[in-house]
C-alpha positions in Angstrom: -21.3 -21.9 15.2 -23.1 -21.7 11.7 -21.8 -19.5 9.2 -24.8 -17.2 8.9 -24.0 -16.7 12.7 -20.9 -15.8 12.0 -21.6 -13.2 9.3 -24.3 -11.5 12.3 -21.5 -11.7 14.8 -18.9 -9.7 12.8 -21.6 -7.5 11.7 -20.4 -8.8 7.9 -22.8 -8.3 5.1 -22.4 -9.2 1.1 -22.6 -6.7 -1.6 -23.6 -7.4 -5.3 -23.1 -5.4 -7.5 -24.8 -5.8 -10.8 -25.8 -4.6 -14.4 -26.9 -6.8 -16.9 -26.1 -9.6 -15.8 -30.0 -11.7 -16.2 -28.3 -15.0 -16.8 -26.7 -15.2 -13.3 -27.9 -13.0 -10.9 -30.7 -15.1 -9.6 -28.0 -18.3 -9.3 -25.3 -15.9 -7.3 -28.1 -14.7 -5.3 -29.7 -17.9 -3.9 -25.6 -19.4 -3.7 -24.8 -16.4 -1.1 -28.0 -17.3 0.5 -27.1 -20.2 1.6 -24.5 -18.5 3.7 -26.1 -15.4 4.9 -29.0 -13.5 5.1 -27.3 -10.5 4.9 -27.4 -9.5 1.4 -27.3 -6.3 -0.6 -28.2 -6.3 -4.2 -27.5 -2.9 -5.7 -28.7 -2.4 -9.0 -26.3 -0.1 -11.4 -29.1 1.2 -13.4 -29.0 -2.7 -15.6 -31.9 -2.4 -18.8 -32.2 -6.4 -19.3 -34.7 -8.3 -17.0 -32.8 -7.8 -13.7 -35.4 -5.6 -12.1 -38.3 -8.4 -13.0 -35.8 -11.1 -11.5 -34.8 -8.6 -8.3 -38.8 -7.8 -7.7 -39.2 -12.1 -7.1 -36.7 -12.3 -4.4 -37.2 -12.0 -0.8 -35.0 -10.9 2.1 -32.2 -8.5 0.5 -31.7 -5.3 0.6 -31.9 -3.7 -3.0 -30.4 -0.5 -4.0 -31.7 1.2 -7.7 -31.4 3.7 -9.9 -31.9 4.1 -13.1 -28.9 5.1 -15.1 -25.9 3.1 -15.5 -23.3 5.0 -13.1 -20.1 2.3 -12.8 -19.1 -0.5 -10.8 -17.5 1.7 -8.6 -20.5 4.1 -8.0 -22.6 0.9 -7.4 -19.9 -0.3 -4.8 -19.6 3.1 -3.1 -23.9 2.9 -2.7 -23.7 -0.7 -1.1 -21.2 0.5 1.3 -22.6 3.4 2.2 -26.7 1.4 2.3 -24.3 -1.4 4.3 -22.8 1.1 6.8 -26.5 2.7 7.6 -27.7 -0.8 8.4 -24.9 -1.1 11.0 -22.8 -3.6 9.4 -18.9 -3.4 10.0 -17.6 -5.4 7.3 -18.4 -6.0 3.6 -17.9 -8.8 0.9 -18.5 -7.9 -2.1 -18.7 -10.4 -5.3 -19.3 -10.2 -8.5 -23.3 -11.2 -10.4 -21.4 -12.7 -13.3 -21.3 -16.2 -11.8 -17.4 -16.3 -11.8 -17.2 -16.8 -8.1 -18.1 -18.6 -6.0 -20.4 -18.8 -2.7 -18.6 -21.4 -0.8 -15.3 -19.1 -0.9 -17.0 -16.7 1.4 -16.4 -18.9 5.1 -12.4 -18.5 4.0 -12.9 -14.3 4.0 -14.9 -14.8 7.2 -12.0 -17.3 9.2 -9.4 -14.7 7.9 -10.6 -11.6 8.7 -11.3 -12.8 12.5 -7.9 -14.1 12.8 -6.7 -10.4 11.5 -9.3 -8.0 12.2 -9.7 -4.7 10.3 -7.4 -6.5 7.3 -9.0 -5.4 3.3 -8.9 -9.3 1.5 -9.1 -9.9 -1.9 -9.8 -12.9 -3.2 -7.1 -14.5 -5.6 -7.9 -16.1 -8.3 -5.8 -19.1 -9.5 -4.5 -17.1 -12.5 -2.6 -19.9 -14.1 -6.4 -21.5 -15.3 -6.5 -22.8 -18.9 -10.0 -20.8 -19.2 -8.4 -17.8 -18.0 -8.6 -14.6 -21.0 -5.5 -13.6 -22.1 -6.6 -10.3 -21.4 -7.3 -10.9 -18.4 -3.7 -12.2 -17.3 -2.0 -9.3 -18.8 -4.3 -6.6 -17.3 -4.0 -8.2 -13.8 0.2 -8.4 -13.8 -0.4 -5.0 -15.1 -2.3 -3.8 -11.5 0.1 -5.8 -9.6 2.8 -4.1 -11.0 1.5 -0.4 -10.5 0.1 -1.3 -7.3 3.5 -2.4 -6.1 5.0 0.8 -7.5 2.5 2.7 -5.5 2.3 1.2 -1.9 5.6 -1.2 -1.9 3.2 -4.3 -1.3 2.9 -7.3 -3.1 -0.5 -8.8 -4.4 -1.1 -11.8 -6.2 -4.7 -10.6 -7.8 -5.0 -6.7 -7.4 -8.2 -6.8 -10.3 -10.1 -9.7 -8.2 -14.0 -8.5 -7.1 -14.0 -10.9 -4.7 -13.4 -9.0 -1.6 -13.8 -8.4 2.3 -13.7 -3.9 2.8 -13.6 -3.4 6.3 -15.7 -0.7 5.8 -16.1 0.8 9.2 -12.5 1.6 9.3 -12.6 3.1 6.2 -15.9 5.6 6.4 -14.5 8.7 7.2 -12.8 8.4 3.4 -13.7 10.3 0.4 -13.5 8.4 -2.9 -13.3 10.1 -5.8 -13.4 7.0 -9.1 -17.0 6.0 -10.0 -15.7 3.0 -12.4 -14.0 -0.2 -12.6 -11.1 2.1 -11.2 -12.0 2.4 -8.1 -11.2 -1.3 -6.9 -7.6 0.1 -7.7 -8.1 3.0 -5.8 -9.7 1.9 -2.4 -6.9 -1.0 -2.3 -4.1 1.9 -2.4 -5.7 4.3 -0.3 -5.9 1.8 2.2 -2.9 0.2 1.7 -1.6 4.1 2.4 -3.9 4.8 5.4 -2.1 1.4 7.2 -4.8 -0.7 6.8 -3.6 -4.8 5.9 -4.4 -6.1 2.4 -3.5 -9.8 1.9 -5.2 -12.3 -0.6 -7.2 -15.3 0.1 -7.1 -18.1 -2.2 -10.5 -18.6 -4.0 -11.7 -20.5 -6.6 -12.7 -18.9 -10.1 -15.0 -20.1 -13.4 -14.7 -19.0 -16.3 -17.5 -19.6 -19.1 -16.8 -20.0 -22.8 -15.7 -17.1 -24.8 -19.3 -17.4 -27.0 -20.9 -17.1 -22.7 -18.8 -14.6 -21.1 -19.9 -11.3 -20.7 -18.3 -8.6 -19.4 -19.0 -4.3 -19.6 -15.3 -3.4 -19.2 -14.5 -1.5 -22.2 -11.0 -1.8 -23.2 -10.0 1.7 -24.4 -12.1 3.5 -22.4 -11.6 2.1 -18.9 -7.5 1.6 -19.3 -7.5 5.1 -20.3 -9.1 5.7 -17.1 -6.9 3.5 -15.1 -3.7 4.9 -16.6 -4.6 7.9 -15.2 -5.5 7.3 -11.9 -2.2 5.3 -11.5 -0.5 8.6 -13.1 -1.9 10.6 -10.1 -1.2 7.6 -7.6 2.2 7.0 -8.6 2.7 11.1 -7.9 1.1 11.3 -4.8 3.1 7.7 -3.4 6.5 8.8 -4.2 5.8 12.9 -3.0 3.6 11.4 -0.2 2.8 8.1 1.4 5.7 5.9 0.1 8.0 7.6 2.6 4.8 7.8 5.1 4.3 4.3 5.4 7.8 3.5 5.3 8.4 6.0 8.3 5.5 4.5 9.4 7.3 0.8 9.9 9.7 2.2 12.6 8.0 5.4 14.5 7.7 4.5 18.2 9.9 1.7 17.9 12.7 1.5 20.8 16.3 1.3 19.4 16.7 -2.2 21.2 13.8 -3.4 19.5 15.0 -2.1 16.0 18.3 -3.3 16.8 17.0 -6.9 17.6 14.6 -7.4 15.2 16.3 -5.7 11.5 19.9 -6.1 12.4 20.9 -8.4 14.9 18.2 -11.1 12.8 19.1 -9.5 9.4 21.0 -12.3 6.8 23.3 -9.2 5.1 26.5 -9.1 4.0 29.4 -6.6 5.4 29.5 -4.4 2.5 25.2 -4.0 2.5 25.3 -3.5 6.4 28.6 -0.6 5.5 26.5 0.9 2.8 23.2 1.0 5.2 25.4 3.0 7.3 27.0 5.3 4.7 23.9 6.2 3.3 22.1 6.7 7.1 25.1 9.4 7.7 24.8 10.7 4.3 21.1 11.3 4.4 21.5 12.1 8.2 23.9 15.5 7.2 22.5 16.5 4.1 20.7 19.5 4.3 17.1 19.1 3.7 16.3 19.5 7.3 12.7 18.2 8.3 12.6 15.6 5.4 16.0 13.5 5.9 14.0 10.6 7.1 11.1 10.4 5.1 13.3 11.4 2.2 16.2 8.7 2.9 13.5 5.4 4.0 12.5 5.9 0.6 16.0 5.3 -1.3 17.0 3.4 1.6 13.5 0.8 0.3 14.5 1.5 -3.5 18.2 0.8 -3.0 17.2 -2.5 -1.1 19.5 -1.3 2.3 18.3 -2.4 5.7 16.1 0.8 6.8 17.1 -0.1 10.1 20.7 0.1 10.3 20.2 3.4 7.6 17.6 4.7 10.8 20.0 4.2 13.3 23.0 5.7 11.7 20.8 9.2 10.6 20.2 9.5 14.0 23.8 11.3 13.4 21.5 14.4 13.5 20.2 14.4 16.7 19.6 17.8 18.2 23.2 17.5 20.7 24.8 17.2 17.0 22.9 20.0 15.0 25.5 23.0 15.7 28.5 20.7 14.9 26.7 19.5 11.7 26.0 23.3 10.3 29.7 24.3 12.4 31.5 21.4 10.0 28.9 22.6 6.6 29.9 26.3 7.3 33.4 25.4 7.4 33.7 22.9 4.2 31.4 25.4 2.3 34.3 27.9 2.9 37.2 26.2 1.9 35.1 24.7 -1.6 34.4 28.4 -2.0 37.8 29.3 -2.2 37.5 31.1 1.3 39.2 28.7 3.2 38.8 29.5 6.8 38.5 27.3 10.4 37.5 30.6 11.8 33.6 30.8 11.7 31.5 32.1 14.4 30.5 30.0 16.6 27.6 31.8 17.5 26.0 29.7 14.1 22.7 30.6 13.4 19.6 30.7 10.9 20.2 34.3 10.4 23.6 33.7 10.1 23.4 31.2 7.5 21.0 32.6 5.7 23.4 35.4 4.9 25.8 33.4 2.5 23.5 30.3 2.1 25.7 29.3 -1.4 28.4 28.2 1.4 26.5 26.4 3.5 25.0 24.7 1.1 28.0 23.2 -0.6 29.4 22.9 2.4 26.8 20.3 3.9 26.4 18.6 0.7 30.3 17.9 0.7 30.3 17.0 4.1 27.5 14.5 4.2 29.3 12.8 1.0 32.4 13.3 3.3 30.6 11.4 6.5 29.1 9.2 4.1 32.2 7.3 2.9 34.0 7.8 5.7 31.5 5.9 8.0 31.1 3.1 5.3 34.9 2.5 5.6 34.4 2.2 9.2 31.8 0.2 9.4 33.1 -1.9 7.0 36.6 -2.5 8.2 35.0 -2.5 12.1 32.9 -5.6 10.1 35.3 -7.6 8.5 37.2 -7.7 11.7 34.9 -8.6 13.8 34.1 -11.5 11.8 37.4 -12.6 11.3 37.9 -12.3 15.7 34.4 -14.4 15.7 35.6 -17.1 13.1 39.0 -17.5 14.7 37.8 -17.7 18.1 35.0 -20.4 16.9 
């Protein structure tokens, strides 16, 4: 099966984006022609001789207008031309001539091996002919977008890329500029969608040749503050999402098997997974324990499925011992030291001296905490000591 079939198969078109870039356009055209007919030229509102170049080729699809709006505008408009024309998929790459055509068949075997997956293409970053600039700024994304989703990416700043942009239609993007490549790869990243990188090959031209519209002040100013607003919304947000995410629906058998019984950790990790499970499991933030405690749990590198398991200490069957035990604790710390509480324990009844129960369940879920990591621990070590001496 021909390439250009299957582009038409997958219902996969090609996006480029371009503005001022008369040099190159016409080469990166007639390259991605070779591959597929299925091309969208969208013309960010370029002043040099593009539109005399674009009004001498034959069989794209061109989008104009005639002020300059942003690469991400000018993305956002080939999507949203590529979407009305049916297509399912879009790759989009860059009219500066830096990649190259015959990357585009590795994008097309990957995405059919894992359908519905955002690629980017990575660049080999380590090239001589690489701007310094260009090195820092992308270890810079990687970092922030690590921060931001808990995902590694080799080349977060790379244009080369495969949107699966029928999964992704019913979003609203909000970054017009070179921020939004940052943007849809988070949002996505957030919304469960794969993003992986595929190896591609990169050129770049002499310093005197090389131009670029990314203006150094302006656009990092822009990108610092979108990442101020992602980094907010990840840790308040979709950090603990996604890392709920991992384990809803899962059996316990199947957690059990696959994060614990497979997991390489030591007894002390595996008796601090546990501690911190019971911990979170008692403290009294009731509704947010889990999504609250996966994210430490990810931060403090702990296996999130032993610390799942063990917050499952608050099961409904456990509730009115929990708040029975935090009643209790908060009235001996408040000098009211007493083992007889109502047992009739309640909202209402809480509520009407909350300072107690409060301090209470705070000093019992440190209580639980290290008293089920000593457990666990010393139920560890012996077991592994029966296992070696029995080997």
């Amino acid at each position: 099966m021909s390439i250009a079939t299957e582009f038409d198969k997958l219902k996969c078109c090609v996006i480029i984006p371009t503005y001022n870039n008369q040099q190159t356009l016409a080469g990166v055209i007639a390259d991605v022609s070779d591959y597929t007919s299925n091309v969208i030229v969208v013309n960010d509102g370029s002043t040099d001789a593009t539109n005399a170049i674009l009004s001498q080729i034959n069989n794209i699809e061109l989008v104009s207008y005639q002020k300059n709006k942003g690469k991400g505008y000018a993305i956002r408009q080939g999507i949203k031309t590529a979407l009305g024309l049916g297509y399912e998929f879009a790759i989009t790459i860059d009219s500066d001539g830096q990649h190259y055509a015959k990357d585009l068949p590795s994008f097309i075997e990957e995405i059919k091996i894992q359908p519905n997956s955002l690629l980017i293409g990575s660049r080999f970053m380590e090239d001589k002919d690489q701007p310094k600039s260009s090195g820092f700024a992308n270890k810079f994304s990687n970092f922030w977008y690590q921060v931001e989703t808990g995902l590694k990416l080799p080349d977060t700043q790379s244009g080369y890329r495969l949107y699966p942009i029928k999964a992704l239609e019913n979003k609203n993007w909000f970054c017009n500029k070179y921020e939004f490549e940052i943007e849809i790869i988070v949002r996505a990243a957030w919304a469960g969608v794969q993003v992986k990188g595929v190896p591609i090959d990169v050129f770049y031209p002499s310093k005197e040749e090389r131009i670029t519209h990314f203006r150094p002040f302006k656009d990092f100013f822009r990108i610092s503050v979108l990442n101020t607003v992602l980094v907010s919304l990840a840790f308040l947000i979709y950090r603990p999402k996604m890392i709920f995410r991992e384990f809803k629906g899962k059996r316990f058998k199947e957690i059990y098997r696959l994060h614990i019984i497979n997991a390489n950790e030591t007894n002390q990790r595996m008796a601090a997974a546990v501690g911190f499970g019971v911990f979170m499991g008692v403290f009294p933030i009731w509704g947010y324990q889990l999504l609250v405690g996966f994210l430490l749990a990810h931060w403090l590198k702990l296996n999130k499925a032993i610390f799942f398991l063990a917050a499952n200490i608050s099961l409904p069957p456990m509730i009115p011992f929990i708040l029975y035990l935090s009643y209790v604790m908060g009235s001996f710390v408040t000098g009211n030291g007493s083992w007889q509480v109502d047992t009739d324990i309640n909202i209402e009844s809480i509520g009407s001296n909350i300072k107690q129960y409060l301090l209470g369940a705070v000093g019992l879920s440190v209580v639980m905490g290290v008293l089920f990591y000593g457990i666990t621990l010393l139920v560890m070590t012996l077991f592994k000591k029966q296992k070696a001496k029995n080997a």
